[in-house]
PQR file of N, CA, C, O and H, with PARSE charges and radii, in Angstrom:
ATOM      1  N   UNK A   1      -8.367  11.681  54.907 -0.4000 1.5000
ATOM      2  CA  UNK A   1      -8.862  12.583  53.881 -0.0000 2.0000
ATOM      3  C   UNK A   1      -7.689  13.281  53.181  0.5500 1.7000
ATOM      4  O   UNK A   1      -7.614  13.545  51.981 -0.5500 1.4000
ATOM      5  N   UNK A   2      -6.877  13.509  54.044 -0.4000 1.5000
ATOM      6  CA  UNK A   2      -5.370  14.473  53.206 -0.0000 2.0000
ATOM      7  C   UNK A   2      -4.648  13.454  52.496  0.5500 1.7000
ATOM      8  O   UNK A   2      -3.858  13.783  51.611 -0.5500 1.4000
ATOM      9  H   UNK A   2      -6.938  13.294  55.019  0.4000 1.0000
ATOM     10  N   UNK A   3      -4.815  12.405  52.757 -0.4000 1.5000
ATOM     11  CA  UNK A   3      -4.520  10.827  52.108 -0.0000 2.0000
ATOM     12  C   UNK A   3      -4.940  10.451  50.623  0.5500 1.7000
ATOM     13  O   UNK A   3      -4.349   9.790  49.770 -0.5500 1.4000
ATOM     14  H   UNK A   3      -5.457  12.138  53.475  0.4000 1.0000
ATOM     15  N   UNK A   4      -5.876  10.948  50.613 -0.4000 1.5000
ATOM     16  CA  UNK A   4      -7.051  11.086  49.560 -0.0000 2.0000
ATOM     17  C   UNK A   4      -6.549  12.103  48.618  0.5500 1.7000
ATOM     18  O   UNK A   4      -6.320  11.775  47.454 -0.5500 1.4000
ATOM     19  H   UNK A   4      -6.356  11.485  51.306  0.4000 1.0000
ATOM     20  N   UNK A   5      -6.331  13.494  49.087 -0.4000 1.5000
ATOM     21  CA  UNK A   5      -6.312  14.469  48.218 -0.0000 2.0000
ATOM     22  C   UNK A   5      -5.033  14.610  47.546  0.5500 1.7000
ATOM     23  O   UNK A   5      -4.820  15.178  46.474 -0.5500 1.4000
ATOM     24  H   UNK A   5      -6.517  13.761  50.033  0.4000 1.0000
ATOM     25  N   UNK A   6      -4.066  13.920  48.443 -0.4000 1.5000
ATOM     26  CA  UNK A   6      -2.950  13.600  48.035 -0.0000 2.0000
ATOM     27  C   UNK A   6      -2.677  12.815  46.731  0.5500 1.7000
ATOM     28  O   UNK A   6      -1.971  13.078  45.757 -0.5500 1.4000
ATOM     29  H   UNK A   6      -4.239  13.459  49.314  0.4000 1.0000
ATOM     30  N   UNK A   7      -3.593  11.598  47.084 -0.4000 1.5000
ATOM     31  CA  UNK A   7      -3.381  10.582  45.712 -0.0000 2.0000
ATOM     32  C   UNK A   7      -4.021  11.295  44.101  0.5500 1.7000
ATOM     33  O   UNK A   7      -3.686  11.007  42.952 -0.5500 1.4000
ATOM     34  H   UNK A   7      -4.166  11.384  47.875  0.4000 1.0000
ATOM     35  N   UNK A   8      -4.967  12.227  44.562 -0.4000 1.5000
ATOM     36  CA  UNK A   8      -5.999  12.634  43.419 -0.0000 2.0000
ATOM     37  C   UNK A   8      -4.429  13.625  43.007  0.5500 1.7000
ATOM     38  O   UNK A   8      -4.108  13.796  41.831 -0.5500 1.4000
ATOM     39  H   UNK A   8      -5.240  12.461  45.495  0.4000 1.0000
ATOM     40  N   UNK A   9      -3.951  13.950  43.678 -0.4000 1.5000
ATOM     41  CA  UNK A   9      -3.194  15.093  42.486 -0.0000 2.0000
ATOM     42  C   UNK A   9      -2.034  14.553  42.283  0.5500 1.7000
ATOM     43  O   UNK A   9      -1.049  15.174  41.883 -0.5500 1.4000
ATOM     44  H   UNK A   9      -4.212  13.811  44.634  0.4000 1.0000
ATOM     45  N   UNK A  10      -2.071  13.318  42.555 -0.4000 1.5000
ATOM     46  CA  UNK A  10      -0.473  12.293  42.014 -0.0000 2.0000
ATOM     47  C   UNK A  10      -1.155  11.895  40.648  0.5500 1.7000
ATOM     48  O   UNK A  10      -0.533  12.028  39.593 -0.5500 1.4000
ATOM     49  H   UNK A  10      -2.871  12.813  42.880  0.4000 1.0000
ATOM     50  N   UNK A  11      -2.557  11.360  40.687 -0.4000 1.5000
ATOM     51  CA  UNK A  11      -3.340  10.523  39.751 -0.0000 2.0000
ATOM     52  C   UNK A  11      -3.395  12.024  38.921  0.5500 1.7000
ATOM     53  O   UNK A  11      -3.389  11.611  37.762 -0.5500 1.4000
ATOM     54  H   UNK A  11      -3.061  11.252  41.543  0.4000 1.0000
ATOM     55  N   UNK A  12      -3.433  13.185  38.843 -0.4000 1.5000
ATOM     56  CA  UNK A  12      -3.945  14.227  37.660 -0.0000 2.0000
ATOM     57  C   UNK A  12      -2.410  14.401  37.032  0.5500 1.7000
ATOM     58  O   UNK A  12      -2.030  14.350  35.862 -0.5500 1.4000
ATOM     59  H   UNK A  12      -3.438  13.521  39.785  0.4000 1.0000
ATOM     60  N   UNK A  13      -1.566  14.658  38.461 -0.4000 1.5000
ATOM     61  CA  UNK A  13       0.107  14.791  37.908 -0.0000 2.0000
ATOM     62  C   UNK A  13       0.189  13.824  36.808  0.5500 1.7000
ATOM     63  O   UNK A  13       0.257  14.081  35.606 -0.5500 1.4000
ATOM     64  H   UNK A  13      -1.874  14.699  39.411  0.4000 1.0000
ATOM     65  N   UNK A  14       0.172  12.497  37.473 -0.4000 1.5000
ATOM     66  CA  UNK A  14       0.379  11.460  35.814 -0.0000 2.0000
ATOM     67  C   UNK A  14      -0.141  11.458  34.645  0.5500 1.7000
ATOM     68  O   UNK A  14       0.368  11.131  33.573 -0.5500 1.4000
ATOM     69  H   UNK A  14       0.117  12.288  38.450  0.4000 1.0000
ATOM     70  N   UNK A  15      -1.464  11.939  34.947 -0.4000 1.5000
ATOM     71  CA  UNK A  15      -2.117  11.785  33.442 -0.0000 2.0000
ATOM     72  C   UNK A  15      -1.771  13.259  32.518  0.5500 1.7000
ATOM     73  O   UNK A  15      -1.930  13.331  31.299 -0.5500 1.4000
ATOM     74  H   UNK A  15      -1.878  12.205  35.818  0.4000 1.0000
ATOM     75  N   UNK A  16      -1.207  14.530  33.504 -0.4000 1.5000
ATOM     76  CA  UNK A  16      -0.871  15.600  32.897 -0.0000 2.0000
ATOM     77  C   UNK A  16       0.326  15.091  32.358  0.5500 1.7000
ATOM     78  O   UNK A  16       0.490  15.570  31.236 -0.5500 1.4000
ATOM     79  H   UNK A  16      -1.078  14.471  34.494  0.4000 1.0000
ATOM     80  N   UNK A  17       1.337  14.236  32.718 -0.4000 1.5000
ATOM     81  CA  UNK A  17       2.534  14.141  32.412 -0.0000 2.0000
ATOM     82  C   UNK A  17       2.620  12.928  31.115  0.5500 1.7000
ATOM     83  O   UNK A  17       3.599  12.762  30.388 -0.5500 1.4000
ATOM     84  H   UNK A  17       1.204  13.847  33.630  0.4000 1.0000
ATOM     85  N   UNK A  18       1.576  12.305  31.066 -0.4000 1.5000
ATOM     86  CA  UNK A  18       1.891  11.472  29.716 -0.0000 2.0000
ATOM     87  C   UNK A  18       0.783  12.336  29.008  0.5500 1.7000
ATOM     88  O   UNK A  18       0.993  12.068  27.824 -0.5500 1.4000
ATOM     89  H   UNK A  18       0.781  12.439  31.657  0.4000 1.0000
ATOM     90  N   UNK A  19      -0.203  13.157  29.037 -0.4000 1.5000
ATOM     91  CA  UNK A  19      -0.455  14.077  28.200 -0.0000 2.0000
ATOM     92  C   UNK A  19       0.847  14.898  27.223  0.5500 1.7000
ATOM     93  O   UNK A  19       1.225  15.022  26.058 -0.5500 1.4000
ATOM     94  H   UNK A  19      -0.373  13.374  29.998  0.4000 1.0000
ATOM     95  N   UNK A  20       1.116  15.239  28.346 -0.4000 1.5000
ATOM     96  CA  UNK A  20       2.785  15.901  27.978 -0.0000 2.0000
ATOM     97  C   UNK A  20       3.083  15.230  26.733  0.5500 1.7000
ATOM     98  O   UNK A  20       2.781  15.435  25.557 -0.5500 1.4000
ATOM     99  H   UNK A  20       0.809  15.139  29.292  0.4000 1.0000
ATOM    100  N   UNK A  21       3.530  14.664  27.138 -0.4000 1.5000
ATOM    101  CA  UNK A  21       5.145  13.408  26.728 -0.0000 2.0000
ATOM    102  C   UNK A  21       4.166  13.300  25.240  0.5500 1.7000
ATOM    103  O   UNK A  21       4.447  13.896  24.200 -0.5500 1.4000
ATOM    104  H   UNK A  21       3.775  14.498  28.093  0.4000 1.0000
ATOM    105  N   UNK A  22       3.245  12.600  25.391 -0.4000 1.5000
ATOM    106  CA  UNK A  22       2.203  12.367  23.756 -0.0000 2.0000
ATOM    107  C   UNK A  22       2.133  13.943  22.908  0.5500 1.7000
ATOM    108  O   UNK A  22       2.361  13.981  21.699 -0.5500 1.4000
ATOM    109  H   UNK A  22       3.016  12.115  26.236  0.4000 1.0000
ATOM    110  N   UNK A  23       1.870  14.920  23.518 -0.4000 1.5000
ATOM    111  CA  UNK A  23       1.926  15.996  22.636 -0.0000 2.0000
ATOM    112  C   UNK A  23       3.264  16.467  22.092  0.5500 1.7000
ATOM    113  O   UNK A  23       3.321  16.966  20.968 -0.5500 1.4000
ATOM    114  H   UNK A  23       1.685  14.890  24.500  0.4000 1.0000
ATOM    115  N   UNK A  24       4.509  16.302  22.971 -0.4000 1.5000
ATOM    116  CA  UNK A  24       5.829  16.734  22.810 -0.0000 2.0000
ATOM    117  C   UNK A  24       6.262  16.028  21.572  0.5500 1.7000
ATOM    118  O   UNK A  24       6.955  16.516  20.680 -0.5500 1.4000
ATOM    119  H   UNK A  24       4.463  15.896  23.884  0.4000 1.0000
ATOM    120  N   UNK A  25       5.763  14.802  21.621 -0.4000 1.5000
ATOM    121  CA  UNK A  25       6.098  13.713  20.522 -0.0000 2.0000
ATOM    122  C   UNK A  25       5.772  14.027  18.944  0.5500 1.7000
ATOM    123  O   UNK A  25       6.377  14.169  17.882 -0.5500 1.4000
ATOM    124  H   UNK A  25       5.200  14.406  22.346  0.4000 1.0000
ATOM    125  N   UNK A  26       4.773  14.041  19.332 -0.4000 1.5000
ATOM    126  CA  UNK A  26       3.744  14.708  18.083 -0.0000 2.0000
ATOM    127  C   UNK A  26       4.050  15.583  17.460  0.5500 1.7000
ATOM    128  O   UNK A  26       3.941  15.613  16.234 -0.5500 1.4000
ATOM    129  H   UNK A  26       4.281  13.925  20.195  0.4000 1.0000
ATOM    130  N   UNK A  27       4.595  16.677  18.303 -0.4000 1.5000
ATOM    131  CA  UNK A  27       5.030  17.433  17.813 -0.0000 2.0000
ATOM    132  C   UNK A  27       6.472  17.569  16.883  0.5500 1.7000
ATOM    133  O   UNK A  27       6.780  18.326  15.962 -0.5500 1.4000
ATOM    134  H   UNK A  27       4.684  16.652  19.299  0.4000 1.0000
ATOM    135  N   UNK A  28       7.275  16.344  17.656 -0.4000 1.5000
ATOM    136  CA  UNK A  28       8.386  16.587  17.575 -0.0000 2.0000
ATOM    137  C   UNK A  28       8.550  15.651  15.518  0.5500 1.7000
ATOM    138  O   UNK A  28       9.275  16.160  14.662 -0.5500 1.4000
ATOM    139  H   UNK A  28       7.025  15.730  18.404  0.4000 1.0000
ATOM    140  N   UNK A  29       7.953  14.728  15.329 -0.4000 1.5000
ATOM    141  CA  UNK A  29       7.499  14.362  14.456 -0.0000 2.0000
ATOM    142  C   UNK A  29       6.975  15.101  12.970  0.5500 1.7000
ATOM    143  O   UNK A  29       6.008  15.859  12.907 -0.5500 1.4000
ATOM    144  H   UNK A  29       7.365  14.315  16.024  0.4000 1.0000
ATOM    145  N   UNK A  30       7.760  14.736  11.907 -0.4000 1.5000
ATOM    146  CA  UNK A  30       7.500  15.382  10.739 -0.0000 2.0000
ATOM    147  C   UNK A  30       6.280  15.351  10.276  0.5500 1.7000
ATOM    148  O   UNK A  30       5.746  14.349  10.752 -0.5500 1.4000
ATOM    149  H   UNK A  30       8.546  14.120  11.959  0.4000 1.0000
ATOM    150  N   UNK A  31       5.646  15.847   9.684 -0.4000 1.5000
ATOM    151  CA  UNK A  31       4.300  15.667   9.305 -0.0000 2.0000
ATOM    152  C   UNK A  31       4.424  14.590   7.882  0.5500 1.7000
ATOM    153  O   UNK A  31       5.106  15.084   6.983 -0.5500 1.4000
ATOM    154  H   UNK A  31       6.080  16.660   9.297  0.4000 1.0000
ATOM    155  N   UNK A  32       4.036  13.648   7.681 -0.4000 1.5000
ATOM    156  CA  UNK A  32       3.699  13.019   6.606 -0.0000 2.0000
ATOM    157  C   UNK A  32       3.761  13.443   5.367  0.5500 1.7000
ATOM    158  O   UNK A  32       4.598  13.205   4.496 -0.5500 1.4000
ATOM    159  H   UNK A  32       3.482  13.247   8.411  0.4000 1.0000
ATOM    160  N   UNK A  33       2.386  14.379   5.345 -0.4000 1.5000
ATOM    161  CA  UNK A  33       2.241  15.362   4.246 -0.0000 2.0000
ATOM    162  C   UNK A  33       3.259  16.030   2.862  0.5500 1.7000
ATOM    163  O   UNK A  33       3.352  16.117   1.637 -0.5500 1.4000
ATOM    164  H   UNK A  33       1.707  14.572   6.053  0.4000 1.0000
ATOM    165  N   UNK A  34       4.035  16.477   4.492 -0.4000 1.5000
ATOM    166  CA  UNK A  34       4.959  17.859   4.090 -0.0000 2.0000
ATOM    167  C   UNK A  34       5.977  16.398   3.242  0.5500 1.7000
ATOM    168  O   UNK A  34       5.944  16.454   2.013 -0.5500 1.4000
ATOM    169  H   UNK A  34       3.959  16.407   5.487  0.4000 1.0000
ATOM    170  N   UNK A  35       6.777  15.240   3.830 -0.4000 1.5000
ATOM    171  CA  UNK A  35       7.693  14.263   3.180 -0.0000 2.0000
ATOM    172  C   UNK A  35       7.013  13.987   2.098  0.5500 1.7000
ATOM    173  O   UNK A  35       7.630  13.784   1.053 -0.5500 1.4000
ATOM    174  H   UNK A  35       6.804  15.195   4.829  0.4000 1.0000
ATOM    175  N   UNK A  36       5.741  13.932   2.131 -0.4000 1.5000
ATOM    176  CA  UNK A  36       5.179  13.745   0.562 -0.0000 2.0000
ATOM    177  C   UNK A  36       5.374  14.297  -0.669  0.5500 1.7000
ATOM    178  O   UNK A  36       5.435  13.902  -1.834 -0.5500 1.4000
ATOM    179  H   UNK A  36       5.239  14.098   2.980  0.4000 1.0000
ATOM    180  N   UNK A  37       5.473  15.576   0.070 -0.4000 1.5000
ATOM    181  CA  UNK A  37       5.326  17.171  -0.703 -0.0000 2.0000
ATOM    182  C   UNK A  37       6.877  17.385  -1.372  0.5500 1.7000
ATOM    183  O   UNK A  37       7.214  18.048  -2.352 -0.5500 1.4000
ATOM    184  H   UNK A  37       5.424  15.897   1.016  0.4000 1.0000
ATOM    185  N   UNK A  38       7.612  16.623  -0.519 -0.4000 1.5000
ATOM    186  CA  UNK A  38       9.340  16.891  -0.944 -0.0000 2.0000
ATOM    187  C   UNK A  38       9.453  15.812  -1.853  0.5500 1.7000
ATOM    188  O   UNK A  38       9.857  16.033  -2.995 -0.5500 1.4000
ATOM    189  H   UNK A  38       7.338  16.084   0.278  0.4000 1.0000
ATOM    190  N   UNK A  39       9.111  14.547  -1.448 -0.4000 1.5000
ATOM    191  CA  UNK A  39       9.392  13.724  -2.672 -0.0000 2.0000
ATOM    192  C   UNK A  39       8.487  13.810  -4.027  0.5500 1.7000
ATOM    193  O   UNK A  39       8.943  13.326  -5.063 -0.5500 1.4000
ATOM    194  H   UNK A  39       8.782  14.367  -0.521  0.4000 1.0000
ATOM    195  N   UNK A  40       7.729  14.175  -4.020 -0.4000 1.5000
ATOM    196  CA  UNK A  40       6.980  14.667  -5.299 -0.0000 2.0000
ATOM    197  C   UNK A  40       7.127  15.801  -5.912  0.5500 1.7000
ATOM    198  O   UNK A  40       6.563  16.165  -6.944 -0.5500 1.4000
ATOM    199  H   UNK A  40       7.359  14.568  -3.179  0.4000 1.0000
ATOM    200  N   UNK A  41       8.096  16.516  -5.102 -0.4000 1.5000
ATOM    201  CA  UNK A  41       9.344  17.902  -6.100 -0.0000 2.0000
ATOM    202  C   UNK A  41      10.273  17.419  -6.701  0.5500 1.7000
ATOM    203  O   UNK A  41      10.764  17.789  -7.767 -0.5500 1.4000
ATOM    204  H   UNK A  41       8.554  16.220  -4.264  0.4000 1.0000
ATOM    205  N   UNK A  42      10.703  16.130  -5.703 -0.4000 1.5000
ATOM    206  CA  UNK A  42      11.792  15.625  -6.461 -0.0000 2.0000
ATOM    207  C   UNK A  42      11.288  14.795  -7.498  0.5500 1.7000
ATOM    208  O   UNK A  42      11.656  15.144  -8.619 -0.5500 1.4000
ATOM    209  H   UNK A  42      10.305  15.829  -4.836  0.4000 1.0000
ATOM    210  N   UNK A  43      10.603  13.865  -7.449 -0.4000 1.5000
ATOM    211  CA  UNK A  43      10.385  13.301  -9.097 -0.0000 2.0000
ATOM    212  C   UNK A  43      10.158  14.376 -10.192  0.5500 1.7000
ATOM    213  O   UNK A  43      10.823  14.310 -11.225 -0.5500 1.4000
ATOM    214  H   UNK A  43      10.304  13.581  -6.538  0.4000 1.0000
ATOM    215  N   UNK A  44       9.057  15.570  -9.974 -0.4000 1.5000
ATOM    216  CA  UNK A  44       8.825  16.676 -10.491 -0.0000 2.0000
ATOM    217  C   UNK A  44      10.173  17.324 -11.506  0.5500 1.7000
ATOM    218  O   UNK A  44      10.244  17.653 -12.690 -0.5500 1.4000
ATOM    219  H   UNK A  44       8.516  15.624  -9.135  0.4000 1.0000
ATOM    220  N   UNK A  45      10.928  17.306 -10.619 -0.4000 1.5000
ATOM    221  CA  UNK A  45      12.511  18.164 -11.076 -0.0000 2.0000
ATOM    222  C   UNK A  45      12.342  17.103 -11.860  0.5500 1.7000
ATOM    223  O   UNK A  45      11.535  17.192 -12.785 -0.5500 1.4000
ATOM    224  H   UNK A  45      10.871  17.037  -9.657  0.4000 1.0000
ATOM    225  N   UNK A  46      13.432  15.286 -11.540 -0.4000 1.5000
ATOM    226  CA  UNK A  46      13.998  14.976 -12.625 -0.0000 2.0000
ATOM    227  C   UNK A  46      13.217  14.337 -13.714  0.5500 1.7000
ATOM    228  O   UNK A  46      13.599  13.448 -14.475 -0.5500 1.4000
ATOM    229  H   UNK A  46      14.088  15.213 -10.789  0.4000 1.0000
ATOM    230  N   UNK A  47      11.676  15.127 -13.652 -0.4000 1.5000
ATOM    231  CA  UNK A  47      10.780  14.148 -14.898 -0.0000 2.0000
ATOM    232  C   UNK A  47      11.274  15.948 -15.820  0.5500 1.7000
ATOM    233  O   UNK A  47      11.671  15.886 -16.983 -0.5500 1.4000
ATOM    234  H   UNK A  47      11.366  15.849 -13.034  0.4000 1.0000
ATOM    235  N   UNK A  48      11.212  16.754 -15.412 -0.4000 1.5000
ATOM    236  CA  UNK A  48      11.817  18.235 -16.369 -0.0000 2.0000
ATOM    237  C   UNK A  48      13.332  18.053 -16.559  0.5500 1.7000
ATOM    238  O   UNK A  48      13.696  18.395 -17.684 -0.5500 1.4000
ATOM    239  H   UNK A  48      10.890  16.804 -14.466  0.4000 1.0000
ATOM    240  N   UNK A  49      14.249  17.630 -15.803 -0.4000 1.5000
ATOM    241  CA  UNK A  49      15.229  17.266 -16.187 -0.0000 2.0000
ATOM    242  C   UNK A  49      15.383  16.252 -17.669  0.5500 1.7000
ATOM    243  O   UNK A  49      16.119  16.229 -18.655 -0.5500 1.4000
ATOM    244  H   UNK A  49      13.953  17.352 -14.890  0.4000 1.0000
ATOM    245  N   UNK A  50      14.487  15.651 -17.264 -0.4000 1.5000
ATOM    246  CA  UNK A  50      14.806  14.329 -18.126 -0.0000 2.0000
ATOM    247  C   UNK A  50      14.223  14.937 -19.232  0.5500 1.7000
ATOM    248  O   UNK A  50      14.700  14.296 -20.169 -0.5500 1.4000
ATOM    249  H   UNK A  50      13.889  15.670 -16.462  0.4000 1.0000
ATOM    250  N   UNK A  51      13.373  15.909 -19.767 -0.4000 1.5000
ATOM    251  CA  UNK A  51      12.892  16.176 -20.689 -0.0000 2.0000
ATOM    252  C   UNK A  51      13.337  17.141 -21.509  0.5500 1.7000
ATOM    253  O   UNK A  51      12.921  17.327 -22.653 -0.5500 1.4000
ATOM    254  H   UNK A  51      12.986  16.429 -19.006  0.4000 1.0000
ATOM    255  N   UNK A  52      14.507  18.012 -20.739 -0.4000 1.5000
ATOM    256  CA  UNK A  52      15.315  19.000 -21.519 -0.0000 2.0000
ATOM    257  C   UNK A  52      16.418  18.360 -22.087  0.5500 1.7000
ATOM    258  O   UNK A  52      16.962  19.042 -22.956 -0.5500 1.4000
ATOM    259  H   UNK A  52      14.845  17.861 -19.810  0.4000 1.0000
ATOM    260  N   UNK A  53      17.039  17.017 -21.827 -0.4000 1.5000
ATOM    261  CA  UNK A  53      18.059  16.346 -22.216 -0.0000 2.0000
ATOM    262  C   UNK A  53      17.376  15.391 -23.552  0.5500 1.7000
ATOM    263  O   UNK A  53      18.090  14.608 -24.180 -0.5500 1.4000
ATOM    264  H   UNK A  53      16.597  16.463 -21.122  0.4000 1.0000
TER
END
């Protein structure tokens, strides 16, 4: 039985630990969005650039 209870909190340890690892990631990761948001300032600028010249 202590055999048992043993494995159940190896089996929760692992799944807490690639829980982990997947959220850390995620996090660590730029959001899409936001790279969207920068390159569409930048065309923005040089389409006003291009129009004061």
């Amino acid at each position: 039985m202590i055999y048992q209870f043993f494995i159940m909190i190896v089996l929760v340890g692992i799944f807490y630990a690639v829980y982990y690892v997947v959220r850390a990631r995620a996090a660590k990761q730029p959001s899409k969005s936001g790279n969207m948001e920068q390159k569409l300032d930048r065309i923005i600028e040089l389409l006003e650039k291009d129009k004061k010249e």
